[in-house]
C-alpha positions in Angstrom: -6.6 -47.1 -69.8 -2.8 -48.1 -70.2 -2.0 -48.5 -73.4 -4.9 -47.2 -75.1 -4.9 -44.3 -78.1 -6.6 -40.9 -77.9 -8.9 -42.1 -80.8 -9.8 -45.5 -79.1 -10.8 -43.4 -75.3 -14.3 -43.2 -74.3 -17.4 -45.4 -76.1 -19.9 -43.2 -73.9 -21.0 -39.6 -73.8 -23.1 -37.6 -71.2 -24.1 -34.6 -71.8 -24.6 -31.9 -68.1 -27.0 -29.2 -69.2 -27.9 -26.6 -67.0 -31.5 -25.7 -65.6 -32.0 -23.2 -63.3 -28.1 -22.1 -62.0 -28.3 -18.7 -61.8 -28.1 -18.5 -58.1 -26.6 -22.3 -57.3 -22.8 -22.3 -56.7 -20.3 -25.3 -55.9 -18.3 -22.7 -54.0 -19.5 -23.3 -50.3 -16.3 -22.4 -48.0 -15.3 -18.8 -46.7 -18.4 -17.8 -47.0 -19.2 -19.0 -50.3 -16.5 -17.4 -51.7 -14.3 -20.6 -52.0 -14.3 -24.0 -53.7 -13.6 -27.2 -51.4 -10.1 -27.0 -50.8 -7.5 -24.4 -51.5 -6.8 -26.5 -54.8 -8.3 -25.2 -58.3 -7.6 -29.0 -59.8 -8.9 -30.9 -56.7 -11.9 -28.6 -56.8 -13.0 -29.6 -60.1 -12.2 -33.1 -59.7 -14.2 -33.2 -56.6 -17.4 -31.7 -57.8 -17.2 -33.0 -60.9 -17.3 -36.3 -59.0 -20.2 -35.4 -57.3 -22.1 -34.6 -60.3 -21.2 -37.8 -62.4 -21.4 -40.0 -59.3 -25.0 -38.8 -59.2 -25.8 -38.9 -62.9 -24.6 -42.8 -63.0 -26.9 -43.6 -59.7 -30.1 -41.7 -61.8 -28.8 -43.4 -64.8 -28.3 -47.4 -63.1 -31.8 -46.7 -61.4 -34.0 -45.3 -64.3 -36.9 -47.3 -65.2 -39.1 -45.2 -67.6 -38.7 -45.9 -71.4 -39.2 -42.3 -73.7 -42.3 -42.5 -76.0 -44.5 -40.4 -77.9 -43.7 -37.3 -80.4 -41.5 -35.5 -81.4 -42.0 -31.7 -81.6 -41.0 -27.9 -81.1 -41.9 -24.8 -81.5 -39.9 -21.4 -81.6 -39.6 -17.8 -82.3 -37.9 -14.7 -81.9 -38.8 -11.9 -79.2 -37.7 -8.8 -78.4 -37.4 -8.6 -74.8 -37.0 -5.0 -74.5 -40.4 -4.0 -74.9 -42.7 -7.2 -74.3 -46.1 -6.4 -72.9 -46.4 -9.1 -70.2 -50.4 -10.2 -68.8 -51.4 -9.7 -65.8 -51.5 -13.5 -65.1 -47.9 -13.9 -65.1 -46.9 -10.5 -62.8 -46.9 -10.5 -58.9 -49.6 -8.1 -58.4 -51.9 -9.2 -61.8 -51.7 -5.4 -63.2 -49.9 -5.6 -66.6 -46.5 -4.4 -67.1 -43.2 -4.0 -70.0 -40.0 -5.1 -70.2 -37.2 -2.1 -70.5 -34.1 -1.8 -72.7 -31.7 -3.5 -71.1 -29.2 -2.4 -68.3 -27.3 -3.9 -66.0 -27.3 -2.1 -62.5 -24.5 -0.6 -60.1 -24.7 -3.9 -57.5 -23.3 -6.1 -60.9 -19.9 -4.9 -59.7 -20.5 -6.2 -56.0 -20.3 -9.6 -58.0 -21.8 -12.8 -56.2 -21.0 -14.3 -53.2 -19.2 -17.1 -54.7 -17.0 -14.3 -56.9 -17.4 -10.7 -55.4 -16.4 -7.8 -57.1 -14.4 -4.8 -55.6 -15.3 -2.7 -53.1 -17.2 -0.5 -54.6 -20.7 -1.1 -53.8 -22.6 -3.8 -51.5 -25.3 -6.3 -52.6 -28.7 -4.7 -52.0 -27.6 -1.6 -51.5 -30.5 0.2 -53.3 -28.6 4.5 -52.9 -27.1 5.7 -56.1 -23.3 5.7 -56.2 -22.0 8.8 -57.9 -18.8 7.2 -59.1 -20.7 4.4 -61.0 -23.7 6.7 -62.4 -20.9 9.3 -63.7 -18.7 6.4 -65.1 -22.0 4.9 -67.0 -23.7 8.2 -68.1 -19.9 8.7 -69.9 -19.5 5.5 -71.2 -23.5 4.3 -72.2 -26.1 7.6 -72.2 -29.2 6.0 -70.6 -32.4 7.9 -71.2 -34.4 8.2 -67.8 -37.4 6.6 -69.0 -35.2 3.5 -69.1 -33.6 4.3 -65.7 -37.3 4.6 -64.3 -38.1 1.9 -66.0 -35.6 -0.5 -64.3 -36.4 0.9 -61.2 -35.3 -0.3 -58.3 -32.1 -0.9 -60.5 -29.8 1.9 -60.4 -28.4 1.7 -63.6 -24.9 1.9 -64.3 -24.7 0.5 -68.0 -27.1 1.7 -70.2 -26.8 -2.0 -72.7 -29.7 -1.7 -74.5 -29.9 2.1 -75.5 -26.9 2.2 -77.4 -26.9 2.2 -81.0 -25.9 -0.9 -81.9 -27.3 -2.2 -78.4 -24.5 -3.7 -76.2 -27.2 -6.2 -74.7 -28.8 -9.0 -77.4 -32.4 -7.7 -76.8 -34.0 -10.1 -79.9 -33.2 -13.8 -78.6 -35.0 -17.0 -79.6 -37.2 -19.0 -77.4 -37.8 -22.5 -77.7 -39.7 -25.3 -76.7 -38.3 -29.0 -77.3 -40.8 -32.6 -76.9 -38.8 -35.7 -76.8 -41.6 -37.9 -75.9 -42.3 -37.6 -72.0 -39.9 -34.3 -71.8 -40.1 -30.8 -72.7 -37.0 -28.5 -72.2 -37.5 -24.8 -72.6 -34.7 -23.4 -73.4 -34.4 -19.2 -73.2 -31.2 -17.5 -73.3 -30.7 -16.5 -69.6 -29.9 -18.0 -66.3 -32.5 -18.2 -64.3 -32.6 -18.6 -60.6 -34.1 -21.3 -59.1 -37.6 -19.8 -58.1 -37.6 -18.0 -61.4 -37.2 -21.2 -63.4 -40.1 -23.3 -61.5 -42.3 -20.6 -61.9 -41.2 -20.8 -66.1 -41.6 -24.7 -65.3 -45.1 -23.8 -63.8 -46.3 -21.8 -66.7 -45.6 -24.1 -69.1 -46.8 -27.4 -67.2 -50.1 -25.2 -67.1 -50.5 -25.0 -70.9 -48.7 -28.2 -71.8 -52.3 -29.6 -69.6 -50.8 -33.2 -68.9 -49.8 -34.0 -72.7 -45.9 -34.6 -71.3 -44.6 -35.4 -67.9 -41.9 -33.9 -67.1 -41.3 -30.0 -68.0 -37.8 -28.1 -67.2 -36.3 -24.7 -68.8 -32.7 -25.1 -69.8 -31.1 -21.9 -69.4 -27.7 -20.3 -71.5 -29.4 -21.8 -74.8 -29.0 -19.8 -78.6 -28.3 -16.5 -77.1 -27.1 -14.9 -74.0 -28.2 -12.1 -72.0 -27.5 -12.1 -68.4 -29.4 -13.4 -65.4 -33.6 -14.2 -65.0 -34.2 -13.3 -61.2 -38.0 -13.3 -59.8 -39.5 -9.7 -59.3 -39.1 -10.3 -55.7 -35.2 -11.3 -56.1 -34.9 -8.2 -58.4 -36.3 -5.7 -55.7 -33.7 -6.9 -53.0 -30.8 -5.4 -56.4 -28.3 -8.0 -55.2 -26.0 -9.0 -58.2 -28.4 -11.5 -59.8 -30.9 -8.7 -59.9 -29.0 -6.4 -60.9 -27.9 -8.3 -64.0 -31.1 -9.5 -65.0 -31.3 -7.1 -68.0 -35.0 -6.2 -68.8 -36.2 -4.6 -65.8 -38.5 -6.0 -62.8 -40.7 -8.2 -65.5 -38.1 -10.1 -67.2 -39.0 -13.3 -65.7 -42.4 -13.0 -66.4 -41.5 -12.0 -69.4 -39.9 -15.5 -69.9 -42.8 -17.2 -68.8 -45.1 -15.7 -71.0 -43.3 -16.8 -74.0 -42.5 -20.0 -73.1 -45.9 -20.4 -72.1 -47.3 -19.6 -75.5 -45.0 -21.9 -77.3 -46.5 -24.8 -75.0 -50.1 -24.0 -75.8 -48.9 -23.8 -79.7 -47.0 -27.1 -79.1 -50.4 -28.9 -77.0 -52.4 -27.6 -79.8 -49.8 -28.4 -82.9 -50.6 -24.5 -83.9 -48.2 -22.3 -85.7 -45.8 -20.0 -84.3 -44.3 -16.4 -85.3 -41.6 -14.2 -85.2 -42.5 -10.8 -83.6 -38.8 -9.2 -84.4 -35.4 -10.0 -86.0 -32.4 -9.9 -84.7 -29.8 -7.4 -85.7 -26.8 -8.6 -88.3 -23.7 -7.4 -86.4 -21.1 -9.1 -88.5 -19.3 -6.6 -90.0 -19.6 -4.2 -86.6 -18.0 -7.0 -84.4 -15.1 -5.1 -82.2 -13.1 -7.0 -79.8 -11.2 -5.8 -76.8 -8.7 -8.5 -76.8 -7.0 -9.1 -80.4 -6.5 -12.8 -81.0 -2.8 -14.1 -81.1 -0.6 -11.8 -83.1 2.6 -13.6 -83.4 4.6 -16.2 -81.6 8.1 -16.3 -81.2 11.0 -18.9 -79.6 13.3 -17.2 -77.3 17.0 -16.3 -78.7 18.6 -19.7 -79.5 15.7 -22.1 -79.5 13.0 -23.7 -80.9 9.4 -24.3 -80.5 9.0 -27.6 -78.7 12.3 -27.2 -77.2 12.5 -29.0 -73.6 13.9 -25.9 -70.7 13.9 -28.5 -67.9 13.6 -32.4 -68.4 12.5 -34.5 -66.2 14.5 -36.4 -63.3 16.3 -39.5 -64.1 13.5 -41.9 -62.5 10.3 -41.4 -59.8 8.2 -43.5 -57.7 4.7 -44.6 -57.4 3.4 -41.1 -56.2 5.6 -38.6 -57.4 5.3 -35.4 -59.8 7.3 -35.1 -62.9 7.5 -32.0 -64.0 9.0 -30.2 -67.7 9.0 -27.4 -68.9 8.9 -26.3 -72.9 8.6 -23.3 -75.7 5.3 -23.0 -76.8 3.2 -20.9 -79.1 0.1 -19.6 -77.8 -2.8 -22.5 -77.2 -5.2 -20.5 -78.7 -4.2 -21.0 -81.9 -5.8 -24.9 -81.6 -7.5 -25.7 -78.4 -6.7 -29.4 -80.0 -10.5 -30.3 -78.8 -10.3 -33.6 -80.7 -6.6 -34.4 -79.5 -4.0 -33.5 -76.7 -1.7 -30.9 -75.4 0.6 -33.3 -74.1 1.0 -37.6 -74.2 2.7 -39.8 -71.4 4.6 -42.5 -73.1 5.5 -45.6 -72.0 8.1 -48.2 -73.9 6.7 -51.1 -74.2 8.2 -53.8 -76.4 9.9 -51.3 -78.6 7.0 -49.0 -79.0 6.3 -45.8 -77.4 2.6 -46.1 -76.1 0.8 -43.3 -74.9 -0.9 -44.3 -70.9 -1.9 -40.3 -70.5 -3.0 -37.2 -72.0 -4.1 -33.9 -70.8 -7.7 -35.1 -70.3 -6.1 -37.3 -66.9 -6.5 -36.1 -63.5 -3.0 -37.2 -63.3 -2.0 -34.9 -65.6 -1.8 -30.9 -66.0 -0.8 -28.2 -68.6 -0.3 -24.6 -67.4 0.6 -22.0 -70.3 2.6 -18.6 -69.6 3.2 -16.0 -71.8 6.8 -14.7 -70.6 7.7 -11.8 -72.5 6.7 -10.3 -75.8 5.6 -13.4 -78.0 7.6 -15.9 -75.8 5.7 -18.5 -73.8 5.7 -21.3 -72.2 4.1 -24.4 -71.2 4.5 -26.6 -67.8 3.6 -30.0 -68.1 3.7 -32.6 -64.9 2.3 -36.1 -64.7 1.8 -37.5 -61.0 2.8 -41.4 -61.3 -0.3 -43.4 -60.7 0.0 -46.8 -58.3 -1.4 -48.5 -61.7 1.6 -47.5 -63.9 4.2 -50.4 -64.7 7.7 -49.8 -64.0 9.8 -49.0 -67.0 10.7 -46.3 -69.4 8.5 -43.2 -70.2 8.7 -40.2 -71.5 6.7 -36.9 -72.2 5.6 -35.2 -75.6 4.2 -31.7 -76.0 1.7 -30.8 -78.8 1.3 -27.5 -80.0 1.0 -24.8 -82.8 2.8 -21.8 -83.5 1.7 -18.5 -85.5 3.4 -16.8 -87.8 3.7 -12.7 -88.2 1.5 -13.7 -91.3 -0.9 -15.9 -89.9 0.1 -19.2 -90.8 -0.3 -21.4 -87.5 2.6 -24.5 -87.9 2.0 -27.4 -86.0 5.3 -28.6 -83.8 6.0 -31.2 -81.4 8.9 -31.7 -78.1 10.0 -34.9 -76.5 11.6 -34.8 -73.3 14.3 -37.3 -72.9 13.5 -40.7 -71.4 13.3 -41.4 -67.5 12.1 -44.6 -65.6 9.4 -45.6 -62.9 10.5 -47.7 -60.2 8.1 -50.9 -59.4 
């Protein structure tokens, strides 16, 4: 990649969408509380490695060409009061869907990120210091709290007026020739998304070959877990919004779309969703204003680089910045390694390199600042480089101003 421009990276793109991840984690050490190795950047390189060296094996070893239609169906639903048949519940009585709530073992968190100590997974008793908290903050009816029984509810979502749960989400179903994706706004856990998969392969009747649900799609609204996952009230249960029957909720509707889709019949809304635009609130205000300490200047370089490093080594600098929010720079760079060749700075990394990292602080006030460091590759050439910082600054009346820093020039040794 020496020598090659941002613009001129990358003539392939894969896309990694999610299935059924609502109770998968990557995080397999301490107890599933950790990643890998005590290292946040190593962590992601490593499963990310895992997950593309995989993809690239399926993708060198795939035979089967896509053929056939084209199609979808949709529609909106409102899961807070779906009447769900008897064919897709555990015991084959029909049941609803409740207004949704998320219950007190959502603050035990998951084993790969647990909450404080508060209250255990599974613990099924009511704690007084979460019911007081939610009946203050979100008044929940008790026919909802029955409702979500086992649940004990600690946050009423769903009740409030405008509900703090989306409770009317779209649900789709996608053909691409041999596939169909049903996507649902939820994660679901892996027995709750084959049994989505099952219900739809059931309707689909052999018109595609391969059927998957594709969760976090349009809208979002917490976890899917099975009934069965939903009684034990760890956190996956306890954030599964809609009661005991939202998973078969899910399957109904997807299932419906498939037998519309096999039969090339029409689909309809049963509900709209609520225009929130103008009633949008946010607990954390965007940037407000970004400021250079005393004496200096955006871009401005507080520690340059040493005077040369080996093979192996970190460099490390440190500038003023503005607050990366104001352009997360998706289609360009925080930062650009340069390297003089013949006369001309060329850049060999930015900050989408493993080799490379960009750590932002807010100091004080509307001071900040950013920490880049490059670790010298065995592939770089010996010569003269130097590091450039990208970034934009806001003003106290919005304008954002685009600025740029240079460290001064240091060498690599062969």
């Amino acid at each position: 990649m020496h020598g090659v421009s941002w613009a001129e990276r990358g003539g392939f793109v894969a896309a990694f969408a999610q299935t059924s991840a609502g109770d998968m984690s990557p995080n397999l050490r301490g107890g599933g509380a950790q990643g890998p190795t005590d290292d946040q950047f190593e962590n992601t390189r490593i499963i990310g490695q895992l997950q593309a060296s995989r993809a690239e094996q399926l993708f060198e070893s795939a035979t089967e060409e896509l053929s056939g239609p084209i199609d979808a169906r949709g529609r909106y639903v409102d899961f807070s009061d779906i009447q769900v048949e008897p064919r897709f519940t555990p015991d084959g009585q029909p049941h609803r869907t409740c207004p949704g709530a998320l219950g007190q073992n959502f603050t035990a968190g998951a084993e790969d990120g647990p909450g404080p100590p508060i209250v255990d997974e599974g613990d099924l008793s009511t704690n007084p210091l979460l019911l007081l908290a939610g009946i203050v903050v979100t008044p929940t009816p008790l026919w909802v709290r029955q409702c979500q029984a086992p649940k004990q509810v600690f946050l009423g979502t769903g009740s409030q007026n405008p509900p703090w749960t989306p409770q009317v989400m779209p649900v789709q179903l996608l053909r691409i020739g041999q596939p169909a994706v049903g996507t649902a706004p939820g994660e679901f856990t892996i027995v709750s998304g084959q049994r989505v998969i099952d219900a739809m392969t059931a309707e689909l009747g052999g018109t595609v070959s391969h059927v998957m649900p594709a969760g976090y799609a349009n809208a979002y609204a917490g976890y899917v877990a099975t009934p069965e996952e939903y009684d034990a009230q760890h956190y996956e249960g306890a954030a599964t919004h809609f009661g005991r029957y939202t998973g078969p909720a899910y399957a109904q509707e997807l299932a419906s779309l498939a037998a519309a889709l096999r039969d090339g019949g029409p689909v309809t809304d049963d509900a709209q969703p609520l225009d929130l635009s103008r009633q949008r609130i946010s607990a954390r205000p965007g940037v407000v204003v970004d400021s250079p300490p005393l004496g200096r200047s955006f871009g401005a370089v507080l520690t340059q680089p040493a005077a040369s490093y080996a093979h192996g080594a970190t460099v490390a600098t440190d500038f003023v910045t503005a607050h990366p929010n104001n352009n997360l720079r998706d289609e360009s760079t925080f930062l650009e390694v340069q390297h003089l060749s013949q006369g001309t700075w060329r850049t060999v990394a930015t900050d989408s390199e493993w080799q490379t990292t960009y750590t932002w602080k807010r100091e004080y006030l509307a001071v900040s600042t950013a920490k880049i460091t490059w670790t010298v590759p065995a592939t770089a050439q010996p010569g003269t480089y130097r590091i450039v910082h990208h970034g934009d600054a806001r003003s106290l009346t919005g304008r954002i101003t685009p600025f740029t820093g240079t460290t001064r020039t240091f060498t690599v040794s062969g």
